[in-house]
Structure formats: C-alpha cells, structure tokens
C-alpha positions as CSV (number, residue, x, y, z in Angstrom):
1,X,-34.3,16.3,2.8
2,X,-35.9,16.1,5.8
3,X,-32.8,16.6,8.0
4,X,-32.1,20.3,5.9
5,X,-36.1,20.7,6.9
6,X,-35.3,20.2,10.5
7,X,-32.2,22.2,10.7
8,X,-33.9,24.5,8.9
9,X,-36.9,24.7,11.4
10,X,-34.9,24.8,14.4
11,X,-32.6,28.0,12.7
12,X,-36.1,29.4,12.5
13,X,-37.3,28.6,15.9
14,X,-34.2,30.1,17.4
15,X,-34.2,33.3,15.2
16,X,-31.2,32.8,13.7
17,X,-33.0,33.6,10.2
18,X,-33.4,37.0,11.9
19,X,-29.9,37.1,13.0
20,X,-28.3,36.7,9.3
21,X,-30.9,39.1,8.0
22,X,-30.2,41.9,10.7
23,X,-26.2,41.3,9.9
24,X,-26.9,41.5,6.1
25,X,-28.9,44.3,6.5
26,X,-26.1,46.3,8.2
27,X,-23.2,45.4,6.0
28,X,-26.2,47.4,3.1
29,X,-25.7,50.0,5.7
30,X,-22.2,50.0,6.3
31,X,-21.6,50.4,2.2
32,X,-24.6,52.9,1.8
33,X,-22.7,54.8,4.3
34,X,-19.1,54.2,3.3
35,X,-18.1,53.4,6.5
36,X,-15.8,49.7,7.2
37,X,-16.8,47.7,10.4
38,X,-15.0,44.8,11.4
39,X,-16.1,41.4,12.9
40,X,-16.9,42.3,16.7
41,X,-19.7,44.6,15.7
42,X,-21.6,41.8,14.0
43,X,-21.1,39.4,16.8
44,X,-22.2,42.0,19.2
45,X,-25.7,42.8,16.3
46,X,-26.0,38.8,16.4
47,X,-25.8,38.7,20.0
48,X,-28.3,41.5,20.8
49,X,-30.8,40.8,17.8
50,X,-30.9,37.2,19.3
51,X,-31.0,37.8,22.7
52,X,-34.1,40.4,21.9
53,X,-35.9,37.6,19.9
54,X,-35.2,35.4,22.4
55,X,-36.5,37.0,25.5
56,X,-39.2,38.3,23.6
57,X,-40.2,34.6,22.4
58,X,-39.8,33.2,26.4
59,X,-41.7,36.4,27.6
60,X,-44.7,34.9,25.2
61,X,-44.4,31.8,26.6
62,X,-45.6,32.8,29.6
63,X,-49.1,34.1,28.4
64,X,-51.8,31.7,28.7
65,X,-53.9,33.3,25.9
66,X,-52.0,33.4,23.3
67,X,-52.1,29.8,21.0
68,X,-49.2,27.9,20.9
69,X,-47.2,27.5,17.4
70,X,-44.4,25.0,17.2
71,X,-42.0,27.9,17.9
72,X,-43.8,29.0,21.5
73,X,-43.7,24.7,22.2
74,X,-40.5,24.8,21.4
75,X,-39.4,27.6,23.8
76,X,-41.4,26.2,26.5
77,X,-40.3,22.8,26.3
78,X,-36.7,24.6,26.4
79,X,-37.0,27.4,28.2
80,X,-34.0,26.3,30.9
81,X,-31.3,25.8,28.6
82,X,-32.5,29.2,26.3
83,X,-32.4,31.3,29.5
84,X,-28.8,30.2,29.9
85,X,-27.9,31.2,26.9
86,X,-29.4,33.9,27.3
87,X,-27.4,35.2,29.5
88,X,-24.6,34.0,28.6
89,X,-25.2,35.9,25.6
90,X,-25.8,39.2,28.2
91,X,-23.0,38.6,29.6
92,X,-20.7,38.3,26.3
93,X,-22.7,41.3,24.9
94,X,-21.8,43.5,27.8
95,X,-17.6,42.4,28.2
96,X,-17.4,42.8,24.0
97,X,-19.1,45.8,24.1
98,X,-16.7,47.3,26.7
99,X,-13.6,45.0,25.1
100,X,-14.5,47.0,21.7
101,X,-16.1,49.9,21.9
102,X,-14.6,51.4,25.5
103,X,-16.4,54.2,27.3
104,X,-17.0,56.2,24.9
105,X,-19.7,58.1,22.9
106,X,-21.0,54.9,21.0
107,X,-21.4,52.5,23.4
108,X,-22.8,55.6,25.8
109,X,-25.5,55.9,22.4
110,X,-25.8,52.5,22.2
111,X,-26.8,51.8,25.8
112,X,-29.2,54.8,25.4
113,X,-30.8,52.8,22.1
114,X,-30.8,49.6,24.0
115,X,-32.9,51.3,27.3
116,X,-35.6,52.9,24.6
117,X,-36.2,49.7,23.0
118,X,-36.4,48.0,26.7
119,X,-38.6,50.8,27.6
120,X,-40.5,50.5,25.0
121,X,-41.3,46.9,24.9
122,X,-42.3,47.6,29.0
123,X,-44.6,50.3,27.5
124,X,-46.2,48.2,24.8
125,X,-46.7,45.3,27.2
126,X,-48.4,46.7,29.2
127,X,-50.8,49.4,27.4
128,X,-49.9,48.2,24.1
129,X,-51.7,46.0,21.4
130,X,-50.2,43.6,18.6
131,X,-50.0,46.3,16.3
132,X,-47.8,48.7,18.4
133,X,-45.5,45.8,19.4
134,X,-45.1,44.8,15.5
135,X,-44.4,48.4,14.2
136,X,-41.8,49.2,17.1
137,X,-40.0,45.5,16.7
138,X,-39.8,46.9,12.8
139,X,-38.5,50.8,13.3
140,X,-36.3,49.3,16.6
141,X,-34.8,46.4,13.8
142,X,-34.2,48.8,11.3
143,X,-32.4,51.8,13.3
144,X,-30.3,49.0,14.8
145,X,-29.0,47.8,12.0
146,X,-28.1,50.7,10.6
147,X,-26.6,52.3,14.0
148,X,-23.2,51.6,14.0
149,X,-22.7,53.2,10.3
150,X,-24.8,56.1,11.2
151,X,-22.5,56.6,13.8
152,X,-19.4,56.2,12.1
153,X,-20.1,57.9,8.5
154,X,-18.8,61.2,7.9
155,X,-21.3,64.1,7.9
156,X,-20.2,65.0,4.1
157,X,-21.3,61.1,3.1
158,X,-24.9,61.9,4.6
159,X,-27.1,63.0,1.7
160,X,-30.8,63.5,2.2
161,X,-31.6,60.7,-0.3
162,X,-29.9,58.2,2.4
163,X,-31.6,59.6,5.2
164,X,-34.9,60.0,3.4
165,X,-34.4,56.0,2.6
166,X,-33.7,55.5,6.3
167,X,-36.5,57.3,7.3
168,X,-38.9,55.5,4.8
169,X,-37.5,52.0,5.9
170,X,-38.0,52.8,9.3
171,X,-41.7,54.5,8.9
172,X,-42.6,51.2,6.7
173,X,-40.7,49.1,8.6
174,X,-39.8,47.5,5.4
175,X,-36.5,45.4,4.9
C-alpha cells in the first residue's frame, strides 16, 4: 500500500494527474465534436499541459513568500533534473508539432494560443492576484483541450448547445 501511495504522490507532484485529465478531457471533445485525432496530438497535449504545470510549479519555487507544500519541496529539491526535462519536453513539443502539424493554419493558431497564455501568465504575474491566476489556468485548460477538435469539426457539427457548453465550461472553469 504504501508504495501505490508514493507512486501515487509523486504522479501528483509531477502533474501527471493533470496530464491524464487534460487528455481525457479532449478525447470528450473530440467525440462531442465528431472529429478523430490520432496519437501525436495527445503526446503533444501531454507535453504542453506538463510542461505549463511544470514551469509554473519551478516559477513558484522561486518566491520566498509563498509556504512550501510537499509539492514546491519537491520541485526545489529537484529543480535541475525537472528543468531538463523541461526542455527536453520544449524541444520534442516544437519538432512534433512541426513533424505533425506542418506550417499550416493549426499550428500558426496554436502558437497564437500558446503566446496568449504566455502573455497572460506575464500579465498575471506581475499585476495579477491568486484569483486571476486560478481562473485563467481554468478557461486557458479548458480551450486547450478542446482546441484541436474545435479546429477540426465541421461547421454543420457546431450547434449552439456545444458551444453554449464550451462557453459555460470555460466561464466556470469547470471540468
């Protein structure tokens, strides 16, 4: 028991918990949407959602006021070996990206989402409070995961009850 508590623990410390829920959450997207996706674009959601928690997690770190949990300790005691991976993440991100998408419009959209939610993280760091960072973390999580099918449905499959849910998920930041 307590080894599944300690993997458990260390799944949660490193976000992966976060990374299965933002792939589960667009595979509900991809059939609300009718649209099929194959296996590089949930490497490439697993690979950004945890390279966002990630940096987010080490850029905590670094603030002297905040009180450390077990998760901060963690990612201080590591912070070496998680910027690594970190970029190696980046860096696997950014050639599967161009290996799978190409040039083209959604990875041209996709960068575009990725630089608001970088600006906006810059913006809430430094005018921001809790609250702001919480509520964008929850609207940024929820359009991301639901990106890709957006982008790929048909307009005749978009019905205002799936974009009034969408909107709702994203206003409540629930899922």
């Amino acid at each position: 028991m307590n080894l599944l508590q300690n993997l458990l623990r260390y799944l949660s410390w490193l976000s992966i918990d976060v990374v299965l829920g933002a792939m589960a959450g667009m595979l509900f997207f991809e059939k609300l949407f009718r649209v099929s996706l194959h296996w590089p674009a949930y490497a490439l959601l697993a690979l950004a959602v945890w390279s966002i928690y990630t940096l987010d997690h080490l850029l905590d770190i670094r603030k002297k006021t905040t009180p450390f949990s077990d998760r901060r300790t963690f990612h201080l005691k590591n912070w070496k070996i998680l910027i690594f991976f970190l970029f190696i993440a980046g860096v696997l991100g950014l050639i599967g990206a161009f290996w799978w998408f190409g040039w083209g419009k959604e990875l041209q959209l996709t960068l575009g989402l990725a630089g608001m939610i970088l600006g906006s993280k810059l913006l809430i760091r430094k005018a921001g409070s809790g609250w702001m960072k919480e509520l964008s973390i929850a609207i940024f999580y929820v359009i991301g995961i639901a990106w890709l099918p957006l982008l790929r449905t048909d307009s005749a499959d978009l019905v205002w009850q799936h974009l009034g849910f969408f909107t709702l998920v994203c206003q409540f930041g629930f899922f």
